[in-house]
C-alpha positions in Angstrom: -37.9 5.8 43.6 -38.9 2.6 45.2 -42.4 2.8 46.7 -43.0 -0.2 49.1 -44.8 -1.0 52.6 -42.1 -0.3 54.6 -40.2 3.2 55.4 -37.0 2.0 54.0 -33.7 0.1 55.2 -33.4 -0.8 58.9 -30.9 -1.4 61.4 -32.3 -5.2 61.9 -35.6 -7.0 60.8 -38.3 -5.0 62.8 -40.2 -8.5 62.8 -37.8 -9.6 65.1 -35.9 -6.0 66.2 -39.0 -3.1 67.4 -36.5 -1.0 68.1 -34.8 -0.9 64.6 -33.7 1.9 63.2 -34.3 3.4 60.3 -31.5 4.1 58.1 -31.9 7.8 56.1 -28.6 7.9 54.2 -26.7 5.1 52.7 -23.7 4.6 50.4 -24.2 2.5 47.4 -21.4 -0.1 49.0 -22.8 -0.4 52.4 -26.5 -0.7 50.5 -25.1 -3.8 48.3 -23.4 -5.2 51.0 -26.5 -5.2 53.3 -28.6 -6.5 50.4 -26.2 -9.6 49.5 -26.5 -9.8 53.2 -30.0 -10.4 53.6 -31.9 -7.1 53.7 -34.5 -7.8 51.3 -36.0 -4.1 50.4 -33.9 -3.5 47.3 -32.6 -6.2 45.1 -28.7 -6.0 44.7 -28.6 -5.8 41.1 -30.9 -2.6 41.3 -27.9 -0.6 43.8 -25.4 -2.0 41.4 -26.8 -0.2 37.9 -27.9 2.9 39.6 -24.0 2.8 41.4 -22.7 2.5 37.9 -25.4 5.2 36.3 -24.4 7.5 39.5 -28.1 7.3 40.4 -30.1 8.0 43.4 -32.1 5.8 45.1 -35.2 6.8 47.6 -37.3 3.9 49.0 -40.8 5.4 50.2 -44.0 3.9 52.1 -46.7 3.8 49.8 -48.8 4.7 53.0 -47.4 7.4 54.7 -45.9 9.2 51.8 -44.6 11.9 54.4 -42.2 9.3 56.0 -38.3 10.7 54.9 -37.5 6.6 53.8 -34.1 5.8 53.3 -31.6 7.4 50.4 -29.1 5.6 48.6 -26.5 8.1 46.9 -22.6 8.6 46.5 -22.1 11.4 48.4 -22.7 10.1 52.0 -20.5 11.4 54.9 -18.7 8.4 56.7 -19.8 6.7 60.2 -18.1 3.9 61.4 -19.6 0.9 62.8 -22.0 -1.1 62.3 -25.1 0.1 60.5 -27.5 -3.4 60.2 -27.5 -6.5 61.2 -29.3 -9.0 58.6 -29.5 -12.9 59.1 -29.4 -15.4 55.7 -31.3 -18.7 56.6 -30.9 -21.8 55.1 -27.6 -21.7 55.0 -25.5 -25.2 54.0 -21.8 -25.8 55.6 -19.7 -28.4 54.5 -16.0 -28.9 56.1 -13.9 -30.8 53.5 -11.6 -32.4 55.7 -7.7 -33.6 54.7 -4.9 -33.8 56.4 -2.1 -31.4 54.9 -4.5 -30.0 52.5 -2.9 -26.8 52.6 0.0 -28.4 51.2 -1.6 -30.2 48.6 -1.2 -28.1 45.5 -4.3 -27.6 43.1 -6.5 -29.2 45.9 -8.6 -26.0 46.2 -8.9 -25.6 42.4 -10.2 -28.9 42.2 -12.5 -28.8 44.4 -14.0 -25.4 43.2 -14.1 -26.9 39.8 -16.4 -29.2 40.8 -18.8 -26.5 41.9 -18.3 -24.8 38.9 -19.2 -27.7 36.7 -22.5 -27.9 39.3 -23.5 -24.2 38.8 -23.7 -24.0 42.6 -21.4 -20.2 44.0 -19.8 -20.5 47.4 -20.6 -17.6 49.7 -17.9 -18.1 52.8 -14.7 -19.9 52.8 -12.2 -20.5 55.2 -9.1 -23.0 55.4 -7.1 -24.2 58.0 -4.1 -27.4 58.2 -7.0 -30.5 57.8 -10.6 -28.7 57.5 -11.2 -26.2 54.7 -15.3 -25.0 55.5 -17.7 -23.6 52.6 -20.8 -22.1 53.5 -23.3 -21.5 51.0 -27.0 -20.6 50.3 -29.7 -23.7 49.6 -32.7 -21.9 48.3 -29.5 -19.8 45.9 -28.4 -22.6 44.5 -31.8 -24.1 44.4 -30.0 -27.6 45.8 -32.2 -29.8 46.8 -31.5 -33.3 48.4 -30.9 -34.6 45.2 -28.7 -31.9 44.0 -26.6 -32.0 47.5 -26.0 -35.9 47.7 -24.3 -35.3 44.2 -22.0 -32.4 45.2 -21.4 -34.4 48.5 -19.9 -37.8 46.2 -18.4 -35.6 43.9 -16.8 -34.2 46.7 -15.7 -37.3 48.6 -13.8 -38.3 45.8 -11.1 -35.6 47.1 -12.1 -35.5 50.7 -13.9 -36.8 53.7 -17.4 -34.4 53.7 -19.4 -33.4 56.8 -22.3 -31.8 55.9 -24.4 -29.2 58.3 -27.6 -28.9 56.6 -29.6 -26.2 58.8 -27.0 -22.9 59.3 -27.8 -19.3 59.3 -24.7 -16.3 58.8 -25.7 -13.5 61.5 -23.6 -10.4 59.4 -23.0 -7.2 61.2 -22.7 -4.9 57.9 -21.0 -1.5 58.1 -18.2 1.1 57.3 -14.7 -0.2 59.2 -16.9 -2.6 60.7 -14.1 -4.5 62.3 -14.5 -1.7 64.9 -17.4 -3.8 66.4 -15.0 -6.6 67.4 -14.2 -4.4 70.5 -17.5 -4.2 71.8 -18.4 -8.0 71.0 -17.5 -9.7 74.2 -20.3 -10.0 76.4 -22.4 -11.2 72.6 -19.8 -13.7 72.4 -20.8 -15.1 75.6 -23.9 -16.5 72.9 -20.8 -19.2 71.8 -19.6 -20.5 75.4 -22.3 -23.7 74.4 -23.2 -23.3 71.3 -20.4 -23.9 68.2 -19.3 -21.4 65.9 -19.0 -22.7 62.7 -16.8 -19.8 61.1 -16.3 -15.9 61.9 -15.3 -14.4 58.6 -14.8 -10.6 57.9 -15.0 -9.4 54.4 -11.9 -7.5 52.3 -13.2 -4.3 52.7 -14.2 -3.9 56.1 -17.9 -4.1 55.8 -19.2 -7.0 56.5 -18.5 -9.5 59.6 -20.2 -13.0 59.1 -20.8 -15.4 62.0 -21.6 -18.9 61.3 -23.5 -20.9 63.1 -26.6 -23.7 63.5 -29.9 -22.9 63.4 -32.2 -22.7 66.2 -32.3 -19.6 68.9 -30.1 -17.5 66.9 -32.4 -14.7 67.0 -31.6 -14.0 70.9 -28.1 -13.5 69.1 -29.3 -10.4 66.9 -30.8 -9.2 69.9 -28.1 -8.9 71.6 -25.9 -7.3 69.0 -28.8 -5.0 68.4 -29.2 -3.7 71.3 -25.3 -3.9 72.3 -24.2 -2.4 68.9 -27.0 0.1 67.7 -29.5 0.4 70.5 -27.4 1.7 73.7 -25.1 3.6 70.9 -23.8 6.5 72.2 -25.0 10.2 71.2 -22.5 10.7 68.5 -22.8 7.0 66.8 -26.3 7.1 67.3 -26.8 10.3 65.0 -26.6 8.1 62.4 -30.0 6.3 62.7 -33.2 7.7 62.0 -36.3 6.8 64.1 -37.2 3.7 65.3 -39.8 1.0 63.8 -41.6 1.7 66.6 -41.9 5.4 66.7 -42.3 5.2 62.8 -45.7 2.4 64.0 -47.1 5.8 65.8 -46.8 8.1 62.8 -50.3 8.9 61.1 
């Protein structure tokens, strides 16, 4: 049992979301997934021994003990969709560009190599014919200016480097979560002025990262919020629990 000051897991940041809901029932994957992602209630490496140990997990509000919370088990029956959107700030991008660097064998390897040798992890990567584009966490990889201008001449001595200091990664976490892309459109419409750095969905179909600067990128969860999880309908919405809100009116 984890006893906190909040109810447990929700479907966005309440902060910034009222109308979050709270999430009852989780599976340990989905759980670590929204964790890594940014949801900051339980620390990843807690859902990862008590996956391997086959162990529940019940995060309560230390003042209103009566609240239900949020469960982390198993054995959860499967909803699709999106379950929470989370938001990872500081984020640093840097497109390594080359021509041909596709075709350059090894050219990857070295360049992860030198992040190896600099202790810094790469969260996001994506590659195309001339750009290959890294995103990774700042306060993670506890790189300071210092730290950065190093990777960045290390770097140059493979590439050209153009660094974008100030990102966030918006990530839409949930089961088959590629399911979202259909309803996405009119969110999208965020991105007719604004550049999207890199749109990246995860192996197993339960995470969907956008990229992107920093700045207004909170009308952006809005949006998804209430487009993905808010106006659900009946059937997806019998996932969620209550909303922060409603929970604010419990005594």
């Amino acid at each position: 049992e984890i006893w906190t000051d909040v109810p447990g897991l929700f479907s966005a940041d309440p902060r910034l979301v009222p109308d979050a809901r709270l999430l009852e029932e989780l599976g340990y994957a989905e759980a670590l997934e929204m964790a890594a992602s940014g949801a900051k209630v339980v620390h990843p490496s807690c859902i990862r021994a008590a996956a391997a140990t086959g162990t529940t997990i019940i995060i309560r509000d230390t003042s209103r003990p009566l609240l239900t919370g949020t469960r982390i088990r198993q054995q959860v029956k499967a909803h699709d969709g999106v379950k929470n959107i989370t938001c990872q700030k500081d984020m640093l991008v840097l497109l390594l560009q080359k021509l041909d660097n596709r075709r350059e064998v090894g050219f990857l390897a070295s360049v992860f190599e030198i992040f190896r040798k600099r202790g810094v992890s790469v969260d996001l990567v994506a590659t195309s014919e001339t750009t290959t584009t890294l995103a990774l966490s700042r306060p993670v990889n506890l790189l300071d200016d210092s730290a950065l201008a190093g990777l960045v001449e290390d770097l140059q001595e493979h590439c050209m480097v153009v660094v974008h200091a100030d990102c966030v990664c918006v990530n839409l976490v949930g089961t088959s979560v590629r399911t979202a892309l259909a309803k996405l459109p009119s969110a999208m419409g965020y991105f007719t002025h604004r550049p999207l750095l890199m749109l990246s969905q995860s192996a197993n179909d339960l995470c969907l990262s956008l990229l992107m600067q920093a700045g207004d990128h909170e009308l952006l969860i809005q949006q998804l919020h209430r487009e993905l999880i808010a106006e659900a309908d009946s059937a997806a919405s019998q996932k969620f629990g209550p909303t922060w809100q409603d929970l604010q009116r419990w005594e």
